[in-house]
C-alpha positions as a Python dict, from the first residue, in 0.01 Angstrom:
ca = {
    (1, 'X'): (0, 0, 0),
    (2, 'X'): (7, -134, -371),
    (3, 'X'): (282, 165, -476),
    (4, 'X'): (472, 123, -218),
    (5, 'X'): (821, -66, -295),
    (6, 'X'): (953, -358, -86),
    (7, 'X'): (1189, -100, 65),
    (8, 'X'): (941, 156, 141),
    (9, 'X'): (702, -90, 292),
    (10, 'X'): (667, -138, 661),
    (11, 'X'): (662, -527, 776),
    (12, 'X'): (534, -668, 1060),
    (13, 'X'): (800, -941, 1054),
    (14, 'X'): (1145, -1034, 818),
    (15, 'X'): (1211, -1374, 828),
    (16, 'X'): (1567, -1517, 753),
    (17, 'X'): (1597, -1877, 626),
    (18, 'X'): (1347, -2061, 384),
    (19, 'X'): (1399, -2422, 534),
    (20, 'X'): (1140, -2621, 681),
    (21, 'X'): (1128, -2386, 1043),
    (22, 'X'): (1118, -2094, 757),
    (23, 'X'): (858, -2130, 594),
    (24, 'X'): (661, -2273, 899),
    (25, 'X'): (745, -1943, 1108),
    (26, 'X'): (612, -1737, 778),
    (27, 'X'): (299, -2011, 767),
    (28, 'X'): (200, -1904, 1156),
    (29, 'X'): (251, -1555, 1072),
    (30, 'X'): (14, -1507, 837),
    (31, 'X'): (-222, -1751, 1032),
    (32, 'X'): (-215, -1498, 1282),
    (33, 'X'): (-265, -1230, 1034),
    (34, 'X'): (79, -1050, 1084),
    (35, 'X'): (166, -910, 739),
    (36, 'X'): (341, -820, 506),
    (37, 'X'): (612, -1042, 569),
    (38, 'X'): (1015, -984, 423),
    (39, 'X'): (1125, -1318, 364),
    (40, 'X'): (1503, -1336, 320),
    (41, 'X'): (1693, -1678, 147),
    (42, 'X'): (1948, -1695, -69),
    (43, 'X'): (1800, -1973, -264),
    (44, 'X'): (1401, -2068, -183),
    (45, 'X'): (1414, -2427, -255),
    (46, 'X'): (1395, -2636, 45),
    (47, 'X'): (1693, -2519, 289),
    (48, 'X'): (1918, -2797, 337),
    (49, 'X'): (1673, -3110, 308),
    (50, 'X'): (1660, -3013, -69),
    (51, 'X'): (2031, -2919, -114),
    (52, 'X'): (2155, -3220, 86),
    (53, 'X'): (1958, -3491, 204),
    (54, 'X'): (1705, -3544, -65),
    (55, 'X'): (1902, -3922, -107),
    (56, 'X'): (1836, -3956, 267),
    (57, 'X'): (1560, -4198, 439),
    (58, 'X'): (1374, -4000, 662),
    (59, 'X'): (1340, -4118, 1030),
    (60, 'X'): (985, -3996, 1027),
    (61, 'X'): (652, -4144, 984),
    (62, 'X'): (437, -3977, 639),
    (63, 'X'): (157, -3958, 875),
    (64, 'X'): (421, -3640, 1104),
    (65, 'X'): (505, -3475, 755),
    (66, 'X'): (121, -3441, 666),
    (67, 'X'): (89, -3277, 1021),
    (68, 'X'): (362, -3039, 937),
    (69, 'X'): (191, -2970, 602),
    (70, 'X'): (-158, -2935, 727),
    (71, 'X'): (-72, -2727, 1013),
    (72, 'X'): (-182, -2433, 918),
    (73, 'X'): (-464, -2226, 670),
    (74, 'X'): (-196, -2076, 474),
    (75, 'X'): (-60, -2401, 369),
    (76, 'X'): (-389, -2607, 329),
    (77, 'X'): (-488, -2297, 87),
    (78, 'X'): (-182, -2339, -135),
    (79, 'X'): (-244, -2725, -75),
    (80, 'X'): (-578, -2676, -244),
    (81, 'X'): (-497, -2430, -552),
    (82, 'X'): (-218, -2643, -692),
    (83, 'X'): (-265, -2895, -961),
    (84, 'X'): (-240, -3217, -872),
    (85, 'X'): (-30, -3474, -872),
    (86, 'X'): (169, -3258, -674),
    (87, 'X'): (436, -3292, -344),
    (88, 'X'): (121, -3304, -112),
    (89, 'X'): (-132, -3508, -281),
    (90, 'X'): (209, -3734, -271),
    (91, 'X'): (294, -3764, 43),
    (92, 'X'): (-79, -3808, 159),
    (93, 'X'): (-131, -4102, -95),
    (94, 'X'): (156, -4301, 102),
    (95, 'X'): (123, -4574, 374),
    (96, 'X'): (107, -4287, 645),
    (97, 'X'): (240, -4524, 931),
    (98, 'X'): (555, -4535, 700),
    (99, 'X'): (846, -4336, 645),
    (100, 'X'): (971, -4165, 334),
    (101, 'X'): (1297, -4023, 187),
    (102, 'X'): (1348, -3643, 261),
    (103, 'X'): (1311, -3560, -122),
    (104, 'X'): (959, -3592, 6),
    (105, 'X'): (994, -3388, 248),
    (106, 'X'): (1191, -3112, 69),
    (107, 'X'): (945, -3149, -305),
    (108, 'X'): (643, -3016, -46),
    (109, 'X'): (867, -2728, 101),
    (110, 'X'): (942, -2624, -238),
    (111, 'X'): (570, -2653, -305),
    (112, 'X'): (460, -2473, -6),
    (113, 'X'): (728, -2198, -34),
    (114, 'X'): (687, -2085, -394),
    (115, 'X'): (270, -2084, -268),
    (116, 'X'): (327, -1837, -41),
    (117, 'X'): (402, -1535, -230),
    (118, 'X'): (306, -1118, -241),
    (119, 'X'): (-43, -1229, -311),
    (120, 'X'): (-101, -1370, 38),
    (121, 'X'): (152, -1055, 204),
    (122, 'X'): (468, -1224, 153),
    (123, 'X'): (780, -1043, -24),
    (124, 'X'): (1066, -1282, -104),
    (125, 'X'): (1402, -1081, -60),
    (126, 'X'): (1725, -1311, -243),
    (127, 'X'): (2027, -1306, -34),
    (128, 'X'): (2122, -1291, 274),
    (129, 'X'): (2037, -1095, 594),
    (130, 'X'): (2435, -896, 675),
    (131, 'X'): (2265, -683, 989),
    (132, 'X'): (1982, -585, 1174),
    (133, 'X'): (1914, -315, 1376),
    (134, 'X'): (1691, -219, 1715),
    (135, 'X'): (1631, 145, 1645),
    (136, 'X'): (1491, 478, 1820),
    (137, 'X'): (1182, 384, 1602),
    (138, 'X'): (1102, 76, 1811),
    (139, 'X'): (1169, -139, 1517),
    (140, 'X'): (1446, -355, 1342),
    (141, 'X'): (1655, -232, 1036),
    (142, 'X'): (1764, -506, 826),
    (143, 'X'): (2044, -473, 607),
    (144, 'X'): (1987, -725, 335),
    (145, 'X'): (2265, -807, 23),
    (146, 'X'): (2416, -1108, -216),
    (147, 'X'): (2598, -1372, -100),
    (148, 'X'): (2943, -1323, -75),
    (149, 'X'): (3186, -1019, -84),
    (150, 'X'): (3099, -663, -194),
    (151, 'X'): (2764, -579, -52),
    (152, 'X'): (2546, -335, -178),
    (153, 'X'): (2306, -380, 55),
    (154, 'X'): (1929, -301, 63),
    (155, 'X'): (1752, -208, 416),
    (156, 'X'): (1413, -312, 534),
    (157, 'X'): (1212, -190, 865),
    (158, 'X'): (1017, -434, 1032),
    (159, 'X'): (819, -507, 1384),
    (160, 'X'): (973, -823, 1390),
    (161, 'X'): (1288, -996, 1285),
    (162, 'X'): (1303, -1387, 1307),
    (163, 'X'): (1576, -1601, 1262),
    (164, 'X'): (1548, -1948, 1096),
    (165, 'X'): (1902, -1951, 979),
    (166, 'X'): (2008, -2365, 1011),
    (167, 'X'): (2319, -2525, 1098),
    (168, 'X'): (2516, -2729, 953),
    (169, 'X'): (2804, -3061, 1011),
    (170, 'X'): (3047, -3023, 1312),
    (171, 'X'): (3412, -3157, 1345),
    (172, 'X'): (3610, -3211, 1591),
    (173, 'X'): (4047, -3219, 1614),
    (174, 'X'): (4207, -3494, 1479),
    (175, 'X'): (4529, -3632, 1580),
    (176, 'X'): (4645, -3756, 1252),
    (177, 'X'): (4664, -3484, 970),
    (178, 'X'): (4760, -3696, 698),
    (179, 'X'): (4386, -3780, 627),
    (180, 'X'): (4151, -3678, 397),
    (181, 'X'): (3810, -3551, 541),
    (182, 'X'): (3466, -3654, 402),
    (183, 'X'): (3237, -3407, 500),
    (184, 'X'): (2902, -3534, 703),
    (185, 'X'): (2671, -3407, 417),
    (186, 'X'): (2829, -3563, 88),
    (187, 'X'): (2860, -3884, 346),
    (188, 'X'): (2506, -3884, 353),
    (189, 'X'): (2479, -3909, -26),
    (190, 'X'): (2537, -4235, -192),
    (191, 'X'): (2585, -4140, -526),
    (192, 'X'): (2807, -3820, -401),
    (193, 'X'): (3009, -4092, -161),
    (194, 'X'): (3033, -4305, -444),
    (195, 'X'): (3286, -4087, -646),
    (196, 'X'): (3457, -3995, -358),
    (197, 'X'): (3603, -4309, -297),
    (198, 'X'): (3857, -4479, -513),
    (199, 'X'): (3688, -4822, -664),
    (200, 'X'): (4014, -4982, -770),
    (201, 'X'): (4237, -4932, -486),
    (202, 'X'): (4258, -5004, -118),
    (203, 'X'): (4073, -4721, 85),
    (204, 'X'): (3964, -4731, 484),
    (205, 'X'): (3683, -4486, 621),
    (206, 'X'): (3683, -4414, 985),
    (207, 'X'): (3317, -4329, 1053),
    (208, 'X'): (3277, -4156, 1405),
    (209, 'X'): (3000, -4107, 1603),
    (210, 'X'): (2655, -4328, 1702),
    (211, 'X'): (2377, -4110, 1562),
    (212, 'X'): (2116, -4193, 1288),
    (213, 'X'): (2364, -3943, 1079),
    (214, 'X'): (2663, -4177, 1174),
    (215, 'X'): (2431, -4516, 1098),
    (216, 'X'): (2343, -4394, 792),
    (217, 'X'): (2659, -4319, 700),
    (218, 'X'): (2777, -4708, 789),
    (219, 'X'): (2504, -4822, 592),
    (220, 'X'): (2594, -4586, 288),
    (221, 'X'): (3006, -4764, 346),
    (222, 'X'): (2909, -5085, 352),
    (223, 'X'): (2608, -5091, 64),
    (224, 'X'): (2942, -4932, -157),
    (225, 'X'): (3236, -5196, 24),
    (226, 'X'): (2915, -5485, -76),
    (227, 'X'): (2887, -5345, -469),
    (228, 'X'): (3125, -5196, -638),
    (229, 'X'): (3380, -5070, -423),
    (230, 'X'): (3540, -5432, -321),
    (231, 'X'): (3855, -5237, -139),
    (232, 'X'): (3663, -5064, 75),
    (233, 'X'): (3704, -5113, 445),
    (234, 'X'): (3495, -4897, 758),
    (235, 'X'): (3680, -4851, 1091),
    (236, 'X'): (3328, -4745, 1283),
    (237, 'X'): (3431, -4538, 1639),
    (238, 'X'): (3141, -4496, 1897),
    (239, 'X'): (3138, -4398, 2231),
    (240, 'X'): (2800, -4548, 2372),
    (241, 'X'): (2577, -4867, 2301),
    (242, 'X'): (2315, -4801, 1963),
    (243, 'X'): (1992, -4604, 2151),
    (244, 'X'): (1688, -4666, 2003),
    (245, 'X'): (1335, -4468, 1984),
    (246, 'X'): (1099, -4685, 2193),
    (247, 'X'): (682, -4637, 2133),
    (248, 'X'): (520, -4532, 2487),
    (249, 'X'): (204, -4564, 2613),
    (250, 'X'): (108, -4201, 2432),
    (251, 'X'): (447, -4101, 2373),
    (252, 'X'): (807, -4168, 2232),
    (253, 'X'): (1083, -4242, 2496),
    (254, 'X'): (1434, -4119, 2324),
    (255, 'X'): (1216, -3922, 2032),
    (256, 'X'): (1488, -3721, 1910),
    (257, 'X'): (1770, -3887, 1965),
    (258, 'X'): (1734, -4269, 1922),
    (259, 'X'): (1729, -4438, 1618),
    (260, 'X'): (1419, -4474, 1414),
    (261, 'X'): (1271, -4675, 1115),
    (262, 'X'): (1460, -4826, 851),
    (263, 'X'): (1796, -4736, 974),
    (264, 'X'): (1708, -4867, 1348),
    (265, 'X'): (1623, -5186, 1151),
    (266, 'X'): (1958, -5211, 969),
    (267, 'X'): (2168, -5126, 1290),
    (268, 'X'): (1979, -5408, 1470),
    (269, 'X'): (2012, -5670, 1248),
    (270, 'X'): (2380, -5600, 1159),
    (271, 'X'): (2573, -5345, 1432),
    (272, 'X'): (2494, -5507, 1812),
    (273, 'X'): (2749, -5641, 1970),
    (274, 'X'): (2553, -6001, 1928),
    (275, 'X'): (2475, -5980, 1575),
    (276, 'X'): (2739, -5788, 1421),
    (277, 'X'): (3058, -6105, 1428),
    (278, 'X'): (2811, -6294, 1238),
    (279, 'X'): (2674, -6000, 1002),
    (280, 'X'): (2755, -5994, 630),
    (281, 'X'): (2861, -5574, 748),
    (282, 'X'): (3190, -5768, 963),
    (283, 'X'): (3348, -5863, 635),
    (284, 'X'): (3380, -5461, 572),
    (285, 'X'): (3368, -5297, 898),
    (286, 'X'): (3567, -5307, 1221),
    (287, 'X'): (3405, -5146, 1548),
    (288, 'X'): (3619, -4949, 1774),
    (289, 'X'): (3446, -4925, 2143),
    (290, 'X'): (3596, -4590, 2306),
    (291, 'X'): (3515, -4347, 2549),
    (292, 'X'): (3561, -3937, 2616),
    (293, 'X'): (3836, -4007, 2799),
    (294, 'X'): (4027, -4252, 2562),
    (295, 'X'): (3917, -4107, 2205),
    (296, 'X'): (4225, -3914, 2143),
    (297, 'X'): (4456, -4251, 2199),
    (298, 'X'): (4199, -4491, 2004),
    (299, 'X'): (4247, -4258, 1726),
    (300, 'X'): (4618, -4239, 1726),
    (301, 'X'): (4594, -4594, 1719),
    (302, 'X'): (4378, -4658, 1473),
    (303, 'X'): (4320, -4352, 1236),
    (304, 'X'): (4712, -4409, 1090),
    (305, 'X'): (4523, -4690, 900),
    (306, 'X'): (4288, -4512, 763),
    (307, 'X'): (4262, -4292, 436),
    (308, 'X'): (3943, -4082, 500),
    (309, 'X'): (3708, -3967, 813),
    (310, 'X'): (3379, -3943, 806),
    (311, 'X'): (3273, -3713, 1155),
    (312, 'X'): (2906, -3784, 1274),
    (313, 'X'): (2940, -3593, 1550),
    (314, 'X'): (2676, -3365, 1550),
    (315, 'X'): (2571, -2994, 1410),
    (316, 'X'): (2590, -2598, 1491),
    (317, 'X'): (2455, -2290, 1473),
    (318, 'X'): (2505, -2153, 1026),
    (319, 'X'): (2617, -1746, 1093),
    (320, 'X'): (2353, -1476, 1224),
    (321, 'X'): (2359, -1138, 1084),
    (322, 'X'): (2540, -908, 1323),
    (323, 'X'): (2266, -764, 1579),
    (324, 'X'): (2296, -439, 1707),
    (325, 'X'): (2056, -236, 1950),
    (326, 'X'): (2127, 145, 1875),
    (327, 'X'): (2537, 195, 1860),
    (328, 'X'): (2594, -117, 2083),
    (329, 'X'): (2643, -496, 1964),
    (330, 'X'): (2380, -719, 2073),
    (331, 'X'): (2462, -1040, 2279),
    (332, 'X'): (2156, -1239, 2295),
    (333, 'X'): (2021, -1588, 2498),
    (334, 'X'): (1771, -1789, 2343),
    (335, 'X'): (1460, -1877, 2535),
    (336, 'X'): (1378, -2251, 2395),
    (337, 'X'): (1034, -2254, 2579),
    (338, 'X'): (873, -1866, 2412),
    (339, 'X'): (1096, -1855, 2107),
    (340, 'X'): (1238, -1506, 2231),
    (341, 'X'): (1561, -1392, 2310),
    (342, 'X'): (1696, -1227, 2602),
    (343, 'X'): (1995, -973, 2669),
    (344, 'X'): (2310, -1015, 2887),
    (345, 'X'): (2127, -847, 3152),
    (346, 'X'): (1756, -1097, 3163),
    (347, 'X'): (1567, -840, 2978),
    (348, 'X'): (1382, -938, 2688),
    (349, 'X'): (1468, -795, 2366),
    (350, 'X'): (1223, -673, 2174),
    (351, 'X'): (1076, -801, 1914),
    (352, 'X'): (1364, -1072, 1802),
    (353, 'X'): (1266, -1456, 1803),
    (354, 'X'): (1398, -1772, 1664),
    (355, 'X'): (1316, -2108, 1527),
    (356, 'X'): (1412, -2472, 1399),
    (357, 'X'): (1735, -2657, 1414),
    (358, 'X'): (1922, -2365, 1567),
    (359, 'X'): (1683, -2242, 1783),
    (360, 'X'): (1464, -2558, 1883),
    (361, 'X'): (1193, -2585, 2144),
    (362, 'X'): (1321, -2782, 2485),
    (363, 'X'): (1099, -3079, 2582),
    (364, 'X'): (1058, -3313, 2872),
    (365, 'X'): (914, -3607, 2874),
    (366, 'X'): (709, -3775, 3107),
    (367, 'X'): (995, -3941, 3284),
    (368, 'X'): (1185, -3620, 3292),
    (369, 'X'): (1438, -3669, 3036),
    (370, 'X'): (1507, -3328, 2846),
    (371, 'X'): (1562, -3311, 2489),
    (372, 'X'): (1540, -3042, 2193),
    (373, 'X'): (1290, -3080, 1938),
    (374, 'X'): (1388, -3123, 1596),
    (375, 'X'): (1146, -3191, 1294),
    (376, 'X'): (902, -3043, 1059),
    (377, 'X'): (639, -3166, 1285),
    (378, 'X'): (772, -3034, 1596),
    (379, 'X'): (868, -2747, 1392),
    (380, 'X'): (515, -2654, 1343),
    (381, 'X'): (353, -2767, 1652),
    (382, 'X'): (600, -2566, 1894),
    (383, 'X'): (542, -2267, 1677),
    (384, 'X'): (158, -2303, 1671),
    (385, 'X'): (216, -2252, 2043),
    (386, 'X'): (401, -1954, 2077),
    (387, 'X'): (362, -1729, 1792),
    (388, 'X'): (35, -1662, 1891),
    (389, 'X'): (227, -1474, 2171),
    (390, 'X'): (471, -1292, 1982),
    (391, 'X'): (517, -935, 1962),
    (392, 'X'): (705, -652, 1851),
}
């Protein structure tokens, strides 16, 4: 198996996307002994934490990451051949009850990803996956090229195809055009914000949306309007009262999609409704309450004063390849309890399954509140569960 080259070679599974859900789904694989592996990503250096939101505070205790980075033999094996110091011995020298920036987070994928390589069954493929193919063979045909235009694309047969692809920032329609737009993910990045907003002359952000994204993004505003941006002003829109986390007897009530450490802090002490006329953040920012059904006339209101928009509003699904089974396109339903997809018709298709922010696991807690599970940790855990029960 040696000769053979990375086209010739038959995988048990191609894997598109090297982010956190990535490199976990290729982790379980070879836990479960299903190799070789094609692993397809453009860049192999951390997905989005590492491209975006290394400047971000994680919402997520140390002690979760080391679960995410222990999860697994493949991982504690790289974890014990690399030198130290290195992104794990890091992390597990912290206060574990803590929580961390996401250039933590993103150092260990790094780590872990450039660990797992052909010597363990895995074959790194740069670019991007363009299509992939159910054939006669019982097996997928991926097509595999650069990013961008002009493809001269490579092929690849495999039992399995999974797709770890991401998302990225939504926006939503605007009723004022003359507005400039500051994309979610520079938002997130002080030092990126920072230049994108004029120091020496009058400049209001709307900042829309309630989430730990939006929060974060308020805090970012106001650390600037506080420093060196003195003619800054924040026009904050939000639909809903803050929601926090709370701690459970045994588990978290609102675990992924209340506000958690540092920045749950900050809105606390500064953004409710009792604190925030008497906060040092009131000199800078201006709440707006709306609701659904008002939005569009708050904003015609108040977005006419404004000179940029920050939109917190949430994220969606980064482009699949084009799936086809034989001749025919492939419309597909994601099972968020197995991992697997199914077809227009209920039946399962073969050999096709999916993972991490686009594809998360659905979870209920114990007083029947349903939420998706997003996080390396959960990441890891919900795919401990079911790849065990994947096939081709």
């Amino acid at each position: 198996m040696g000769s053979l080259s990375k086209n010739d070679r038959k995988y048990e599974a191609v894997v598109i996307g090297a982010g956190p859900a990535g490199l976990a789904v290729v982790g379980n694989l070879l836990e479960q002994k299903k190799a070789p592996i094609l692993w397809v990503d453009d860049k192999f250096h951390g997905g989005r934490l590492d491209e975006y939101y290394r400047e971000v505070p994680s919402n997520t205790k140390v002690n979760r990451f080391m679960s995410y980075a222990e999860g697994v033999s493949p991982f504690q094996e790289v974890e014990k051949d690399a030198k130290a110091p290195n992104a794990y011995t890091f992390l597990k020298n912290l206060d574990q009850d803590k929580t961390c920036h996401i250039a933590q987070a993103a150092d260990l994928v790094i780590m872990l990803t450039k660990g797992l390589n052909e010597s363990k069954g895995v074959y790194k493929q740069l670019g991007r996956a363009k299509s992939a193919t159910w054939t006669e063979s019982n097996n997928w045909r991926v097509a595999v090229g650069p990013d961008g235009k002009g493809w001269t694309s490579e092929s690849f047969n495999a039992n399995m195809l999974v797709l770890c692809t991401g998302s990225h920032p939504i926006t939503g329609p605007l009723p004022v055009t003359d507005i400039k737009e500051i994309g979610l993910d520079p938002a997130l990045n002080p030092p990126l914000l920072s230049n994108l907003i004029p120091k020496d002359t009058p400049a209001t952000i709307a900042v829309i949306g309630a989430s730990h994204s939006a929060i974060l993004v308020l805090r970012n505003l106001y650390n600037l309007a506080s420093t060196g941006h003195s003619h800054l002003r924040i026009k904050w829109f939000t639909r809903h009262p803050l929601r926090y986390a709370e701690e459970r007897e045994g588990w978290i009530f609102r675990d992924n999609t209340g506000l958690k450490g540092d920045v749950a802090v900050w809105a606390k002490e500064n953004l409710e409704e009792a604190v925030l006329p008497s906060s040092e953040v009131s000199k800078y920012l201006e709440k707006v309450s709306t609701t659904r059904e008002k939005e569009q006339d708050d904003y015609k209101k108040h977005l006419p004063a404004c000179t940029h928009v920050v939109q917190a509003i949430g994220f969606t699904k980064n482009e699949v390849p084009l799936l086809t089974r034989g001749e025919k396109s492939l419309q597909t339903d994601f099972d968020p309890l197995t991992g697997g997809f199914a077809d227009k018709e209920g039946k399962e298709v073969r050999g096709l399954y999916g993972a991490g922010i686009s594809w998360p696991n659905r979870v209920t807690d114990p007083e029947g509140n349903v939420e998706y599970a997003v996080g390396l940790a959960k990441f890891m855990s919900f795919l401990k569960d079911v790849v065990p029960k994947w096939k081709s």
